[in-house]
Backbone as numpy.savetxt, mean C-alpha at the origin, in Angstrom:
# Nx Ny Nz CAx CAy CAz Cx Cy Cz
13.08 11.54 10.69 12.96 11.01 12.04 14.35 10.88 12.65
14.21 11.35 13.98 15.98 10.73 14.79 15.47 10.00 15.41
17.01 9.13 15.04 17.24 7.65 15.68 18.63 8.04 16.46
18.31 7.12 18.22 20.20 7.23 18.82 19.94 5.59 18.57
21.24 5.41 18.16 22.21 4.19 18.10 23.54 4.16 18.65
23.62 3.56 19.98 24.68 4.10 20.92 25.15 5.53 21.34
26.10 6.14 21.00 26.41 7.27 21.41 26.16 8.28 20.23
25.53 7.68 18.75 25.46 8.39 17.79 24.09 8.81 17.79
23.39 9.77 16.95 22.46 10.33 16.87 22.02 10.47 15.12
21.37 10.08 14.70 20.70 9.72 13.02 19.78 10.16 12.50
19.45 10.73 11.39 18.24 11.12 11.12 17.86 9.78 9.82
16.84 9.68 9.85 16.46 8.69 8.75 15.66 8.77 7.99
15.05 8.33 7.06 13.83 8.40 6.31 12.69 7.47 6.68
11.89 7.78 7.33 11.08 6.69 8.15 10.27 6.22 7.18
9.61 7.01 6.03 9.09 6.45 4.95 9.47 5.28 4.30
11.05 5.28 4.11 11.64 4.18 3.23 11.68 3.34 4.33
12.00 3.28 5.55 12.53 2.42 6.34 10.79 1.47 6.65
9.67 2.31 6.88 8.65 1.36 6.84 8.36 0.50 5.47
8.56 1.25 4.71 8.40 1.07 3.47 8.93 -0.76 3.30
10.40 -1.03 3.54 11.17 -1.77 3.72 10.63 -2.92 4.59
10.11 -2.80 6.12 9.36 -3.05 6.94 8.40 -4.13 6.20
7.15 -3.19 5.67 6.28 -3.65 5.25 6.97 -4.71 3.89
7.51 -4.59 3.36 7.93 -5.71 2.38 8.79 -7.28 2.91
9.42 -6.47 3.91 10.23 -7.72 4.16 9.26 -8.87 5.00
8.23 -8.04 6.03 7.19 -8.66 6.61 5.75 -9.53 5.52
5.87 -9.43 4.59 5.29 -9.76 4.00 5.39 -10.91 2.71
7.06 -10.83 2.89 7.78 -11.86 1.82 7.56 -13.30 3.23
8.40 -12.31 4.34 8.52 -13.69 5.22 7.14 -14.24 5.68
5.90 -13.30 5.97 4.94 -14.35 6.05 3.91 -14.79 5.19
4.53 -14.87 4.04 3.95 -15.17 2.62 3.23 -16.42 2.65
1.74 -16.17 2.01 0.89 -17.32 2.55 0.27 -17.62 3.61
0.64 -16.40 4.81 0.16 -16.70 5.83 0.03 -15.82 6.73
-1.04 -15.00 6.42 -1.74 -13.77 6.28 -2.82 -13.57 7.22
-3.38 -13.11 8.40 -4.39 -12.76 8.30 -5.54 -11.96 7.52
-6.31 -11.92 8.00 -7.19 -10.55 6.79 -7.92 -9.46 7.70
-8.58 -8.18 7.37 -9.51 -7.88 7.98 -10.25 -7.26 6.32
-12.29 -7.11 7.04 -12.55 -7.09 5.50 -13.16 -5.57 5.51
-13.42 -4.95 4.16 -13.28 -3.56 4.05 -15.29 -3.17 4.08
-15.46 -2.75 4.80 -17.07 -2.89 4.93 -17.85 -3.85 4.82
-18.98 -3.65 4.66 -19.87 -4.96 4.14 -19.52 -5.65 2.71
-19.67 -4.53 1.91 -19.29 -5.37 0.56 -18.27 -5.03 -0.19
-16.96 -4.20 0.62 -16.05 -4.23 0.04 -15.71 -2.63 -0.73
-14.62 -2.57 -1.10 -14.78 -1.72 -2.14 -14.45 -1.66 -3.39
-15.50 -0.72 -4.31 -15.73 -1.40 -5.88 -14.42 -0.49 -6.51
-13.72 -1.82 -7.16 -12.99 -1.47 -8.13 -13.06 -0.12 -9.07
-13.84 -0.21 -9.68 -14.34 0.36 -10.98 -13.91 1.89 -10.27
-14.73 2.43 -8.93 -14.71 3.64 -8.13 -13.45 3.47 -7.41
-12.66 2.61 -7.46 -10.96 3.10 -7.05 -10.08 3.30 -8.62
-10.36 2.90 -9.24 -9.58 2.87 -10.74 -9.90 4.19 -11.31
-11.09 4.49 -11.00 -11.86 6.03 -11.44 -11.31 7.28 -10.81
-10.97 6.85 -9.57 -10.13 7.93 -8.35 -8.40 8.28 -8.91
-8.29 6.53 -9.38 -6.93 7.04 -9.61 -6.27 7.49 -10.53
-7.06 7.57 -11.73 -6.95 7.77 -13.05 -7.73 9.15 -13.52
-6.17 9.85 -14.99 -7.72 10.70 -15.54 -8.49 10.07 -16.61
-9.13 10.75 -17.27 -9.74 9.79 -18.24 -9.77 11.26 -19.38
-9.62 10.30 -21.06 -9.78 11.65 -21.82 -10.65 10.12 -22.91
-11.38 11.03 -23.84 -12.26 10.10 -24.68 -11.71 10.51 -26.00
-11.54 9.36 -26.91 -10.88 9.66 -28.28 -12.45 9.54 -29.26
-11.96 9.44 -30.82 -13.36 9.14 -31.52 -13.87 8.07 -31.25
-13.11 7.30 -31.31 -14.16 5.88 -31.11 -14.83 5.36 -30.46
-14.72 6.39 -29.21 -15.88 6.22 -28.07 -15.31 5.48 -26.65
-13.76 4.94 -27.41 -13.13 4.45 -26.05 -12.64 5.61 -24.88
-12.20 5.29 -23.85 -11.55 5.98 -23.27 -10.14 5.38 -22.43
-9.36 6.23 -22.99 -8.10 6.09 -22.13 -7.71 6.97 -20.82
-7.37 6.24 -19.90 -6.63 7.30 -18.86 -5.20 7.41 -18.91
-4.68 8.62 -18.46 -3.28 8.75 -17.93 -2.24 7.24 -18.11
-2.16 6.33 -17.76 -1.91 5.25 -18.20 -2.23 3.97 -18.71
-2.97 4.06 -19.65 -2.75 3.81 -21.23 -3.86 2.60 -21.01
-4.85 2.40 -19.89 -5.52 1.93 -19.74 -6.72 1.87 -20.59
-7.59 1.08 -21.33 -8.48 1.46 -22.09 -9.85 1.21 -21.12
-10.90 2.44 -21.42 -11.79 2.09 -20.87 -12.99 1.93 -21.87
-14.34 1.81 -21.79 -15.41 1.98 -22.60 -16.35 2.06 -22.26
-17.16 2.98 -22.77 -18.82 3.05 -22.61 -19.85 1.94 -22.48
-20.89 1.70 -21.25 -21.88 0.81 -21.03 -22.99 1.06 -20.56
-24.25 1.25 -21.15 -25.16 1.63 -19.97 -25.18 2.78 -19.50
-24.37 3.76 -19.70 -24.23 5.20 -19.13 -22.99 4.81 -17.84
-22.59 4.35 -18.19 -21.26 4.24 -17.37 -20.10 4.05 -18.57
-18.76 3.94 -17.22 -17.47 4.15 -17.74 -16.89 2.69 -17.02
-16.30 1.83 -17.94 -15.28 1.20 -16.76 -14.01 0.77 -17.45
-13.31 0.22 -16.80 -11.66 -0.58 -17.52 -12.04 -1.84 -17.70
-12.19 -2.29 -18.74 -12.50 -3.57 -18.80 -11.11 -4.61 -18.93
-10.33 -3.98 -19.82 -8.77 -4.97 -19.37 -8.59 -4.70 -17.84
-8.92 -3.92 -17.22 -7.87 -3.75 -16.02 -8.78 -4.72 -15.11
-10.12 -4.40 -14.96 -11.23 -5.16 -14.26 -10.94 -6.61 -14.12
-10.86 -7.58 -15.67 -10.57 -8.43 -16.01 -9.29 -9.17 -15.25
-8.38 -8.53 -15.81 -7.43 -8.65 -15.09 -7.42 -9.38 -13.73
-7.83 -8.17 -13.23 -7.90 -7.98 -11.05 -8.46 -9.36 -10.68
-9.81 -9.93 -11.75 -10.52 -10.65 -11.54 -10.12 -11.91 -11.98
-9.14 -12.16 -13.35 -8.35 -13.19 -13.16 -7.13 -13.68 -12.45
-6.91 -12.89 -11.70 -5.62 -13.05 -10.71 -6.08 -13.33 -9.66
-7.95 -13.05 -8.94 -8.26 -13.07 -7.84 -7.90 -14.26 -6.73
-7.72 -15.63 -7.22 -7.67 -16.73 -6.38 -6.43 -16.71 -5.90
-5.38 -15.74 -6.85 -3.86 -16.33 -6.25 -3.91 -15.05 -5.22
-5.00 -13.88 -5.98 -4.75 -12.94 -4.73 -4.63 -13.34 -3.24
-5.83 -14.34 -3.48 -6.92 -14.41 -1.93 -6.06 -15.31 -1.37
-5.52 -16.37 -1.97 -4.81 -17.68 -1.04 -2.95 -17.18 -0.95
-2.40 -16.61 -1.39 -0.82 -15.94 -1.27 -1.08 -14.34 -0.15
-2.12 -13.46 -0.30 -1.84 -12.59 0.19 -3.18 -11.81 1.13
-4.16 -12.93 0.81 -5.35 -12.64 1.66 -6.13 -11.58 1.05
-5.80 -11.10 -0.41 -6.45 -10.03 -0.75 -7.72 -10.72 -1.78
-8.82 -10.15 -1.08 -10.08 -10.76 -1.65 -10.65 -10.12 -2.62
-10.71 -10.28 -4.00 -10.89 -9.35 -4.97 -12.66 -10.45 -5.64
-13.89 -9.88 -5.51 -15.12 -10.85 -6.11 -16.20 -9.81 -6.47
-17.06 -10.60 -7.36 -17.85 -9.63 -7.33 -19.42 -10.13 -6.16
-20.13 -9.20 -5.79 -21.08 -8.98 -4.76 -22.32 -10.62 -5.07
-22.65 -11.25 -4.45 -23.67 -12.25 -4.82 -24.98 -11.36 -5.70
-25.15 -12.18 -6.45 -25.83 -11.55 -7.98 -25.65 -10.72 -8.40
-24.68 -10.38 -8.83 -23.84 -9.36 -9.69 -23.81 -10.18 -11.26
-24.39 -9.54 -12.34 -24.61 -10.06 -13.37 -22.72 -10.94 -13.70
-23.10 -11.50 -14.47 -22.10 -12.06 -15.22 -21.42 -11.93 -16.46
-20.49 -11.54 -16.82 -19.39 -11.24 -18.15 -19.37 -9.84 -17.98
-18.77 -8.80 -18.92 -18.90 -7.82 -18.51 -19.20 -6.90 -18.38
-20.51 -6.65 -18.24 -21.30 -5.89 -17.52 -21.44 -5.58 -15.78
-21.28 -7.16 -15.52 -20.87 -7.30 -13.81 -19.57 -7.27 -13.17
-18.50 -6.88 -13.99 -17.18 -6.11 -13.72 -17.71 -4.83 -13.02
-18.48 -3.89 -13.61 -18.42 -3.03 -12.61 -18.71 -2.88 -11.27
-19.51 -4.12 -10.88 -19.68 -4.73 -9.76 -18.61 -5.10 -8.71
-17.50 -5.59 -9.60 -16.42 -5.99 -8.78 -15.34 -5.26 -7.71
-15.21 -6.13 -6.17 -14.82 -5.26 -5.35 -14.23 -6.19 -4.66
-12.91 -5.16 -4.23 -12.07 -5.27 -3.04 -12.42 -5.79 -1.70
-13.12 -7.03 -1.38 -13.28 -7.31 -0.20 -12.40 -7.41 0.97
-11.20 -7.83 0.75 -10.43 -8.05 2.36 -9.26 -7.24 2.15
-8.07 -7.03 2.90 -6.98 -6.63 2.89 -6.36 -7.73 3.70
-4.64 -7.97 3.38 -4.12 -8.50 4.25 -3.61 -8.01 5.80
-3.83 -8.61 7.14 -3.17 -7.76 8.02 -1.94 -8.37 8.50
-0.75 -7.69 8.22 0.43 -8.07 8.11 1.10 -7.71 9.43
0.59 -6.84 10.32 0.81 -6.61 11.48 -0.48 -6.20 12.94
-0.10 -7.19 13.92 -1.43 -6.85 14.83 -1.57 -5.55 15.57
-2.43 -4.98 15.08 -2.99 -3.73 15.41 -2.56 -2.30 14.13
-2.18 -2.73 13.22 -2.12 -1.74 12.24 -2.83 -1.77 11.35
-4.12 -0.72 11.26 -4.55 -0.56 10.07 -3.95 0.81 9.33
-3.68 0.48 7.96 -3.55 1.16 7.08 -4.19 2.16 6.68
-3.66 3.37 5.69 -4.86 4.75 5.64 -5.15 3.97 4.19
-6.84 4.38 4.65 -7.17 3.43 3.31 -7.71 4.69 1.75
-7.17 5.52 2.23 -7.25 7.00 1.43 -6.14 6.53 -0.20
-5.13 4.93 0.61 -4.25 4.94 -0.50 -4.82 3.82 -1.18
-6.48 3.34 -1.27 -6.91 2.13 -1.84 -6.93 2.55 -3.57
-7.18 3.69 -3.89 -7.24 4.02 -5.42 -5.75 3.82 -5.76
-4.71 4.13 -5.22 -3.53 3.95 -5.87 -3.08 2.59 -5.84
-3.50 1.74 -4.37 -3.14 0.36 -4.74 -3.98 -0.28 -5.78
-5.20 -0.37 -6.02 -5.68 -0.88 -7.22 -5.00 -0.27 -8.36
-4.28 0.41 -8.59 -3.87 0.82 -9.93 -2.53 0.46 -10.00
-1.88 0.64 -9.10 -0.34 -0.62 -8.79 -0.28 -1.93 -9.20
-1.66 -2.47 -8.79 -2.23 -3.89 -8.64 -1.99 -4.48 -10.72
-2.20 -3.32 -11.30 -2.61 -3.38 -12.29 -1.15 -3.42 -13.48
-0.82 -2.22 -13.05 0.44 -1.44 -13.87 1.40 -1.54 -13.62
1.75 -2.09 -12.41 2.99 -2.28 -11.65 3.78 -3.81 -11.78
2.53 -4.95 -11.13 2.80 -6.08 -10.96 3.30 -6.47 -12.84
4.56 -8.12 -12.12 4.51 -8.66 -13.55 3.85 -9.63 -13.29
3.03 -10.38 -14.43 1.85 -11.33 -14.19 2.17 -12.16 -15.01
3.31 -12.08 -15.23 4.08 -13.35 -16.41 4.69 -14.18 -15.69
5.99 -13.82 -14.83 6.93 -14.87 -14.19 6.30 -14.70 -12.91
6.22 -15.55 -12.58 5.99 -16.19 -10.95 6.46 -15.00 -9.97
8.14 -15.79 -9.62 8.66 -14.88 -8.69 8.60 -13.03 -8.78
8.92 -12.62 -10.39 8.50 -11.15 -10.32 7.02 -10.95 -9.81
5.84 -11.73 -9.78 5.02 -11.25 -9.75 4.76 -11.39 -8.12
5.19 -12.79 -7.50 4.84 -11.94 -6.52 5.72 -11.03 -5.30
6.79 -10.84 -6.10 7.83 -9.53 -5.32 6.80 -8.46 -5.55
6.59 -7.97 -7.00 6.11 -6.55 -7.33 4.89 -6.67 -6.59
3.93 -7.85 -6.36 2.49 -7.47 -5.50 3.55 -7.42 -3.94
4.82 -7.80 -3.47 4.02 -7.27 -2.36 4.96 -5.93 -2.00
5.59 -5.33 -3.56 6.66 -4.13 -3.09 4.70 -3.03 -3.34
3.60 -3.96 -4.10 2.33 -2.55 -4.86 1.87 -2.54 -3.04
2.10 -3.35 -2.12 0.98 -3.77 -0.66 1.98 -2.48 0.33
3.55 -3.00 0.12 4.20 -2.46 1.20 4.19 -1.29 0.87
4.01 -0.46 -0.42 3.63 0.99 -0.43 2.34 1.58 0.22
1.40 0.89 -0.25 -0.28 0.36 0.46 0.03 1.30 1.79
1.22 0.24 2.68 0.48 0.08 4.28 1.60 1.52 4.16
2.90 1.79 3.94 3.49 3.50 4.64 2.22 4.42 4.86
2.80 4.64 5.94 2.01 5.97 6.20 2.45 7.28 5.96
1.62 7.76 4.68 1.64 9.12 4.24 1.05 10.06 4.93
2.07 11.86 5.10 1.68 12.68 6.05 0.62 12.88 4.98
0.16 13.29 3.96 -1.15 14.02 3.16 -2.13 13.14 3.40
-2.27 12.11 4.25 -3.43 11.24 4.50 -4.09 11.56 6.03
-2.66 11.85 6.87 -2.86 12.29 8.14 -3.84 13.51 8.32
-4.41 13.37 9.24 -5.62 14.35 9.68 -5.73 15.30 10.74
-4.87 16.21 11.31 -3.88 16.78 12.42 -3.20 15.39 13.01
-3.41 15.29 14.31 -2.53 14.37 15.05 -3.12 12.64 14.90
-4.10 12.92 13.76 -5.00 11.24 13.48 -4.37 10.68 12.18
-4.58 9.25 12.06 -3.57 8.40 11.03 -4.44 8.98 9.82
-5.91 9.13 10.29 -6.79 8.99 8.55 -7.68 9.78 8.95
-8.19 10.86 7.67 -9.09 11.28 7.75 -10.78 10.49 7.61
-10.39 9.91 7.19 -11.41 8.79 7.08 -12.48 7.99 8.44
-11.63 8.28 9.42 -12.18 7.40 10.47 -11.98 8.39 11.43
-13.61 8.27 12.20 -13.83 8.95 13.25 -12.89 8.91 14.10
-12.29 9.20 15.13 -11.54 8.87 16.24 -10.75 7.74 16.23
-9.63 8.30 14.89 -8.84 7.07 14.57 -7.38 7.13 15.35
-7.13 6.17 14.74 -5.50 6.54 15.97 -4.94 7.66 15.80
-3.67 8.23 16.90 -2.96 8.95 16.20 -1.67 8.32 15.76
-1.35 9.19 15.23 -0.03 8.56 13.96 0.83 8.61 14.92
1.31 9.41 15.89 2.44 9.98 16.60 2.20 8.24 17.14
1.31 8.00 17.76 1.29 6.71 18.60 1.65 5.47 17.65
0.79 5.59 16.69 1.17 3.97 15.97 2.52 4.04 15.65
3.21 5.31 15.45 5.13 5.14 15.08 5.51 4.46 16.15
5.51 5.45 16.97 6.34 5.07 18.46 5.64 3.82 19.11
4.66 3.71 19.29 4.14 2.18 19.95 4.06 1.07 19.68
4.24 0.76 17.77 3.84 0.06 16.93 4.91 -0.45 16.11
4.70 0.75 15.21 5.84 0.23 14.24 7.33 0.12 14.15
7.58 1.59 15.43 9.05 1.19 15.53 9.93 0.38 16.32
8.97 -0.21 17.70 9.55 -1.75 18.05 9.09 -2.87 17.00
8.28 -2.32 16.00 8.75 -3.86 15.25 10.01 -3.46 14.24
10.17 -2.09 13.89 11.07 -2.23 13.19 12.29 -2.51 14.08
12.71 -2.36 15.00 13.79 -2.58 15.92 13.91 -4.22 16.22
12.71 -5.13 16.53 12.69 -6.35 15.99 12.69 -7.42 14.73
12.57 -6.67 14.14 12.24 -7.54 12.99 12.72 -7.16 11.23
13.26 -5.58 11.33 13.72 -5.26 10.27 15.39 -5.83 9.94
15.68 -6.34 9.13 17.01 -6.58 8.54 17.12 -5.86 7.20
17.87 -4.58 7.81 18.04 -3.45 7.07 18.89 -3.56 5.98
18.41 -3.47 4.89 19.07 -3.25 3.45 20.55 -2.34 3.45
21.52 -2.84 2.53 22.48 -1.54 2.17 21.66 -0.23 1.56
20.67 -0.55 0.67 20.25 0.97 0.32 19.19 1.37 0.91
19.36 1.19 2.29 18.68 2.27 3.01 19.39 3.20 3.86
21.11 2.87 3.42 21.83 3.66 4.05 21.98 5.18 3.48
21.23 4.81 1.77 21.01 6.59 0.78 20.22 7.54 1.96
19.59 6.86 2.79 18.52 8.08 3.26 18.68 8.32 5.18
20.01 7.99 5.32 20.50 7.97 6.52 21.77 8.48 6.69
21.85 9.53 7.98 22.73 10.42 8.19 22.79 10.89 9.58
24.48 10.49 9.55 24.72 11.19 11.52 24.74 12.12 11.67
24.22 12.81 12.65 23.69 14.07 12.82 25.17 14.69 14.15
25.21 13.83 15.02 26.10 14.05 15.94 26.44 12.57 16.51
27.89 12.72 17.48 28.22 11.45 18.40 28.78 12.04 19.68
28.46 11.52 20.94 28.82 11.71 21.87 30.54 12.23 22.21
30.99 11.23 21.80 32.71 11.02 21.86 32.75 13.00 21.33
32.33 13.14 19.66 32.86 14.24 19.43 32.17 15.40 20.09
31.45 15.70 21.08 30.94 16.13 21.58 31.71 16.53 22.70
32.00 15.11 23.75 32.86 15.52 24.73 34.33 16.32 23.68
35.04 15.88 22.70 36.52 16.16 23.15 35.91 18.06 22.75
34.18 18.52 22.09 34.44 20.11 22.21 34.44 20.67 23.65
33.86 19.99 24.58 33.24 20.53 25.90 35.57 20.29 26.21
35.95 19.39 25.93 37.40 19.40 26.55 37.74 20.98 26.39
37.75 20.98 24.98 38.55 22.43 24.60 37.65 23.50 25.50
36.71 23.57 25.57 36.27 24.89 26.46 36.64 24.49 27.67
């Protein structure tokens, strides 16, 4: 992306720079979150963990995916039962720190069997009028998982909200010609939510890191511009 900053002219990495965006907006309004919620009943874990993972089966009937997740046979299904577990014991600090509503559906059996039941009800909305491509919900549940530390406090909740601020960037392989998501009928276009949206808030509200200066570069400046037009 070019950026002018006075008489200079910049190219940047708009990825990292939202990227950045979305984290710093989310440390500072930590706890205090709106939400919006993801359909009627959400979406089920088990079918984002399944999206994001491969799966290979050893003898014993378990199955592991790509990262080192164990899954196992039930019923003619497949699910992660550490990872499920997990999602589902962290859910309260999810819901009250970051608005993310992780439950399972009213009468959804109990222990685990009714893990596979369990689903993603809300997202946090960290900015008014941006929704996120939700094409990246299989990779945030698996961030949610592999990423976060769930031991110390403060690491854990930096890493949930560096697994969210990846969440909300907007990736071009999600984009749909000139629309944010393939997913949604007559969804925005991307060209608009940059320019209308996100980059007066980044112009308000970002306090830009030293290492976001790795992915930034002057392209030209006025001054050296005029003294070539002198010489001709």
């Amino acid at each position: 992306m070019l950026l002018q900053f006075g008489t200079g002219l910049y190219i940047i990495q708009l990825r990292n720079v939202l990227k950045e965006l979305f984290y710093q907006t989310l440390i500072f309004s930590f706890g205090n979150f709106g939400s919006f919620k993801l359909a009627e009943s959400g979406a089920n874990l088990l079918e984002l963990l399944q999206l994001a993972g491969l799966e290979s089966e050893n003898e014993s009937g378990l199955l592991w995916d790509a990262n080192g997740i164990v899954w196992q046979k039930a019923e003619g299904f497949r699910f992660p039962v550490a990872a499920l577990e997990l999602l589902e014991s962290q859910a309260a600090m999810l819901n009250d720190y970051f608005s993310l509503q992780i439950a399972r559906p009213d009468g959804a059996e109990q222990g685990a069997d009714g893990l596979r039941h369990l689903a993603l009800v809300t997202l946090p909305s960290i900015i008014d009028g941006y929704t996120p491509q939700m094409e990246g919900l299989p990779a945030l549940a698996l961030s949610l998982v592999n990423d976060v530390d769930w031991e110390e406090e403060e690491a854990c909740f930096d890493s949930v909200c560096r697994a969210l601020a990846e969440f909300f960037v907007i990736k071009e392989e999600f984009c749909d010609g000139d629309r944010l998501s393939g997913l949604e009928e007559g969804g925005a276009p991307w060209l608009a939510v940059i320019r209308d949206l996100l980059v007066p808030r980044v112009k308000s509200h970002l306090v830009p890191p030293d290492s976001l200066r790795d992915g930034t570069s002057r392209l030209a400046d006025l001054h050296d511009l005029y003294k070539v037009f002198e010489r001709c």
